[in-house]
C-alpha positions, -999 to 999 in steps of 0.1 A, spaced: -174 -406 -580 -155 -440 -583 -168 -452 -547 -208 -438 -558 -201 -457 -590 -190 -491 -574 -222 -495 -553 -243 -489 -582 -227 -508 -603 -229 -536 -574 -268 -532 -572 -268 -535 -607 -250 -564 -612 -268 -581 -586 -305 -567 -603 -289 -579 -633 -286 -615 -617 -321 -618 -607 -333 -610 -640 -309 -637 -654 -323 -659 -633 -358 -654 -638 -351 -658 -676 -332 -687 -672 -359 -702 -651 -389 -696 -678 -376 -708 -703 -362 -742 -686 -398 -744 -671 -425 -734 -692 -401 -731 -726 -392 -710 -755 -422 -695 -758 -431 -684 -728 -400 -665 -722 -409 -652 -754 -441 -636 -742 -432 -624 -710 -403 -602 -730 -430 -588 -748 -448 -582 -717 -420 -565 -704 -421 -546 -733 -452 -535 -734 -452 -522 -696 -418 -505 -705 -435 -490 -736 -467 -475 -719 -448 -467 -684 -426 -445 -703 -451 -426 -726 -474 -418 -695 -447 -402 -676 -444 -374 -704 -407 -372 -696 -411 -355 -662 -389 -379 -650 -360 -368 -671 -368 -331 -665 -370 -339 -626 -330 -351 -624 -319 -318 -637 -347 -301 -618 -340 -315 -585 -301 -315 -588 -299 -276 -599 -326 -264 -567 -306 -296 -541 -273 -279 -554 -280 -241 -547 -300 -253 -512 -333 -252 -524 -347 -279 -498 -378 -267 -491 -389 -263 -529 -375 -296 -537 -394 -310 -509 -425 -294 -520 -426 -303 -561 -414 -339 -548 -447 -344 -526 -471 -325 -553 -452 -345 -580 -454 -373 -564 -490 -368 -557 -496 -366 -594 -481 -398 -605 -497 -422 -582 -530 -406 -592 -525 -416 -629 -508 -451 -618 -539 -458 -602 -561 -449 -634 -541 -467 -656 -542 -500 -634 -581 -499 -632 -583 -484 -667 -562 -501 -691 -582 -532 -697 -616 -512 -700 -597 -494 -726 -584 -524 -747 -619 -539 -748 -639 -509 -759 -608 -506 -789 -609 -541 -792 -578 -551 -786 -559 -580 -772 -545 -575 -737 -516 -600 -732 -528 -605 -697 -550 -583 -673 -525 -574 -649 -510 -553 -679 -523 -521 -667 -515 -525 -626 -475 -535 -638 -477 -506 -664 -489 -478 -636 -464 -496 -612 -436 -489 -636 -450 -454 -642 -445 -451 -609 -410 -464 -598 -392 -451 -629 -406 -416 -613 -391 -426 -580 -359 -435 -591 -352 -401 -610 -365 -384 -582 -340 -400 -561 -311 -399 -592 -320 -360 -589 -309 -352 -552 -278 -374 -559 -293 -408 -539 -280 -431 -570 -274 -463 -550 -311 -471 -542 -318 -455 -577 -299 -488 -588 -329 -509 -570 -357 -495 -589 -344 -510 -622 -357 -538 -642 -332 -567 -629 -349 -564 -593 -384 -564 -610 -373 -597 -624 -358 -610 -594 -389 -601 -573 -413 -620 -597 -389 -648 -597 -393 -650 -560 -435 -650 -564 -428 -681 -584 -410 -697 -566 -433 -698 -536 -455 -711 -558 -467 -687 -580 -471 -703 -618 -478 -677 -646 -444 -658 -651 -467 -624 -667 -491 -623 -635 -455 -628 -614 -440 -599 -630 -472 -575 -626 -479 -585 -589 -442 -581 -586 -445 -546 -603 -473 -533 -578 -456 -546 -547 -419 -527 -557 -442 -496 -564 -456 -498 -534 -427 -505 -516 -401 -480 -532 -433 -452 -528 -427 -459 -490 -389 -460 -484 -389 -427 -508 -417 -403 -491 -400 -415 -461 -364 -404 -472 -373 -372 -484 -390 -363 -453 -358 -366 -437 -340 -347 -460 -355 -324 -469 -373 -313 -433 -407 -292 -435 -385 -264 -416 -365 -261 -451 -372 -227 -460 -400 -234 -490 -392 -203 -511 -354 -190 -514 -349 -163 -535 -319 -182 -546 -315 -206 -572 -321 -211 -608 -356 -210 -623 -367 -242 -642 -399 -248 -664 -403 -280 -661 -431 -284 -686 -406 -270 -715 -378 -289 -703 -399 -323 -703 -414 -322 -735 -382 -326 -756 -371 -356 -729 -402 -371 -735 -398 -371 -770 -365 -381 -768 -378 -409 -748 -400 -422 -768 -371 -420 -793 -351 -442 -773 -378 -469 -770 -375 -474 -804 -339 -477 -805 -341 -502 -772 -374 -521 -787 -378 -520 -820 -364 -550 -829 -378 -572 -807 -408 -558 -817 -408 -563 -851 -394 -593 -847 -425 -606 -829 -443 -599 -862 -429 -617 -884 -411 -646 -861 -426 -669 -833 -425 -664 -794 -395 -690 -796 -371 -663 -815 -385 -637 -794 -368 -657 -765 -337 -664 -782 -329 -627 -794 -338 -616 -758 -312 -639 -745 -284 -630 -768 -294 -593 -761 -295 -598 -726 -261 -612 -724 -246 -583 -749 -260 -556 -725 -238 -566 -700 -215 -544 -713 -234 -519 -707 -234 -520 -667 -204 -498 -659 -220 -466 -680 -255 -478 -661 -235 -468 -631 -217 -439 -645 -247 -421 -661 -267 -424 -629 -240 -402 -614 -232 -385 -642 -264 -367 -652 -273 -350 -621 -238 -339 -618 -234 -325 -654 -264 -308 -647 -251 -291 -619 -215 -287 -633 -232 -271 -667 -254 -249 -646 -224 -233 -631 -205 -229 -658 -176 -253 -645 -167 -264 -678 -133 -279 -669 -150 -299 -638 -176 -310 -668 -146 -323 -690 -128 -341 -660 -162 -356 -649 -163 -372 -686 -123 -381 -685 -135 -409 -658 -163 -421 -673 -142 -428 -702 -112 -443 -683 -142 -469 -663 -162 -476 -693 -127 -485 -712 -115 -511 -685 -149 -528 -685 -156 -526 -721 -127 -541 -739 -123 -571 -723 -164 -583 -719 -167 -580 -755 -139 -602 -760 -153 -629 -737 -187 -629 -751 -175 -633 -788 -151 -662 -774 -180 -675 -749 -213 -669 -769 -223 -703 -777 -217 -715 -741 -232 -689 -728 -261 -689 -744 -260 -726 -735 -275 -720 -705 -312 -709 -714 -311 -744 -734 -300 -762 -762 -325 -748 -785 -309 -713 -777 -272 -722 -795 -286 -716 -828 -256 -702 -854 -286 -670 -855 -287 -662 -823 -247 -669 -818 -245 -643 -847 -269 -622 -835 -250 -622 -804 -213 -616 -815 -235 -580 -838 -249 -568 -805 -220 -568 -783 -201 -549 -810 -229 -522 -807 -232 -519 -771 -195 -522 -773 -196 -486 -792 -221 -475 -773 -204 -483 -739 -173 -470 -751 -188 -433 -764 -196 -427 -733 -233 -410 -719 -238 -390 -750 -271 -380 -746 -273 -374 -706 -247 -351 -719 -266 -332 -742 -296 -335 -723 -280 -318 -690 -263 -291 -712 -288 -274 -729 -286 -300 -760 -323 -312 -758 -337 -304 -791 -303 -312 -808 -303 -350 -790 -340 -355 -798 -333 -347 -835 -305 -375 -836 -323 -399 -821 -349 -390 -847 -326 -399 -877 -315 -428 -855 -349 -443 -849 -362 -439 -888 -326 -453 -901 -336 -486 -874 -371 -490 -886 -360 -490 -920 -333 -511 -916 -354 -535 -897 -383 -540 -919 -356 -547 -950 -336 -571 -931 -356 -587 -902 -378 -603 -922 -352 -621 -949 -325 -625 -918 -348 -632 -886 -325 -626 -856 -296 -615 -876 -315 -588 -894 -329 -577 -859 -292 -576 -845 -280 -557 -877 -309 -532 -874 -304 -527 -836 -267 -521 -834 -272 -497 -870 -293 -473 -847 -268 -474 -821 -243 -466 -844 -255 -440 -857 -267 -420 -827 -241 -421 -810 -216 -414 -834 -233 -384 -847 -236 -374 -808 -196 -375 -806 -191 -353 -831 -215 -329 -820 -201 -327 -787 -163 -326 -800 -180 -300 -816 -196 -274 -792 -177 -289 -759 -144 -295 -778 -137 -328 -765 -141 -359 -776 -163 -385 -753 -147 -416 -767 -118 -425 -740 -91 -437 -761 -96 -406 -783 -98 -384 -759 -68 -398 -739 -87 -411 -708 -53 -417 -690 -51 -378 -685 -73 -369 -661 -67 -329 -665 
């Protein structure tokens, strides 16, 4: 798993990179604002892209890894095309329908390639779990955000001037793109000779098994976007810009369990389904010991380097808020890095319904955090509200699975230098 994780955690660094870059660029360019807006264009294509896919993307991993594990080609091959099928139809009708929509409920689009980037995001985030699912996790790490970014960055710099219509021309072209590479990939393996019906092999509902992801999902988008949100309600497009920075920068420490989980899921799936419980606990041993090495010492340089750092967007950016709001959001993702994939674990063991009621309790705790604070502490209060949910999810996901799995997902609880 170490060499897998490496080259996904390469991609993503260098995904990672672009989107720096394209951040950096906007807001040196066209200022605060603008940056401002194009994260909350991002976060409305992240928003709707995620709600249309009704969490048959999350369902597919453990879908896809269970019938790929127990050589179900030819059924994998077949959902994957009729799938498939399915989700370019409805990227299509949100691209041509979304701004019919708005007008008729009278609302404000923020630009009208809102619905083409939404259904191309509907699209590749269906891709990559496809791909995450039959254990192809490296180019999984191409069809994230960063690259998006990166792609739009490259439209503008041969010349193309509005960073929103950049990032949904950029969105259309990846979809198109990754559709290709991936129908073309699973052709080859997964041949029409596969045998299209074993009598082998676990049976999956998927419609049962995506409804509690989806919800769960939708969940998560609260915990990932609420604050910026809300933030944009009561603050300008300037502090919009200047939380996303610091937030950008404290995600970093986030990369290595980016890298992990993408490996992790389909294989706990697999592990969980057959009842390998010791391979499960050795799998989670080495996430621990990776997400340890990383963890410790980034958060330490980004509460030393913060105000350099955030130096770099501008001088406007090295505000004592957003150096605060910084130092509070690497200490969450710090805890969040550090307990590990939590909910992939839960999701890929049966623990559905049990994840989607913490993220629940986490989600209403945020949003009630966030609407005391973020209007008397601006990006402080969105910080303090963000890294509350976090802390609360996943520590109420640790215990649960110290609980049930009797191990604890923490490394330096759980002793990540033993790796039996």
């Amino acid at each position: 798993m170490l060499g897998g994780s490496s080259a996904v955690l390469l991609l993503k660094l260098l995904g990672a990179l672009g989107g720096f870059l394209f951040s950096l660029w906007v807001a040196r360019k066209f200022g605060d604002a603008a940056l401002g807006r194009a994260e909350l264009f991002v976060l409305w294509v992240t928003v709707g892209a995620t709600l249309l896919r009704g969490g048959w993307d999350g369902a597919v991993v453990k879908a896809f890894g269970a019938w790929t594990t127990s050589g179900q080609r030819g059924r994998v091959r077949k959902a994957f095309h009729k799938w498939t099928g399915a989700m370019c139809a409805m990227a299509l009708l949100t691209g041509l329908g979304t701004s019919p929509a708005m007008q008729m409920l009278s609302l404000e689009s923020p630009s009208e390639w809102l619905g083409w980037a939404m259904g191309g995001w509907l699209l590749i985030g269906w891709l990559a779990e496809t791909l995450r699912g039959t254990g192809h996790v490296a180019t999984y790490a191409l069809f994230q955000p960063g690259w998006w970014m990166l792609m739009a960055g490259m439209l503008m710099g041969a010349g193309w001037s509005d960073p929103i219509s950049a990032l949904g021309m950029a969105a259309v072209f990846m979809a198109i793109l990754g559709l290709g590479f991936t129908t073309v990939w699973f052709r080859r393996r997964f041949p029409s000779s596969a045998e299209p019906h074993p009598t082998e092999g676990p049976e999956i509902r998927m419609a049962e098994l995506a409804l509690p992801i989806w919800l769960g999902g939708v969940l998560h988008l609260v915990l990932s976007w609420a604050d910026t949100a809300m933030l944009a309600v009561w603050m300008t497009d300037a502090d919009v810009a200047h939380y996303r920075a610091a937030f950008r920068l404290a995600a970093l420490l986030t990369f290595t369990q980016f890298a992990v989980n993408a490996l992790g899921a389909p294989t706990f799936g697999a592990l969980y389904a057959a009842g390998d419980f010791k391979g499960l606990r050795d799998t989670v041993h080495r996430i621990g010991w990776m997400n340890t090495a990383v963890v410790l010492p980034g958060a330490l340089f980004l509460w030393l380097s913060g105000p350099w750092l955030l130096s770099f967007w501008g001088s406007t950016f090295v505000s004592p808020a957003a150096i605060s709001a910084l130092e509070i959001l690497a200490a969450g993702q710090a805890l969040n890095a550090l307990s590990g994939p939590v909910m992939y674990l839960l999701n890929m063991t049966g623990g559905e319904r049990v994840g989607l009621l913490i993220l629940g309790v986490s989600a209403v705790c945020q949003l009630t955090a966030g609407f005391i604070w973020i209007p008397e502490h601006g990006l402080v209060g969105a910080a303090l509200s963000a890294s509350f949910g976090i802390v609360i999810w996943n520590v109420v996901s640790l215990i649960w699975i110290r609980k049930t799995h009797g191990f604890w997902m923490v490394s330096l609880m759980n002793g990540w230098w033993r790796r039996n």
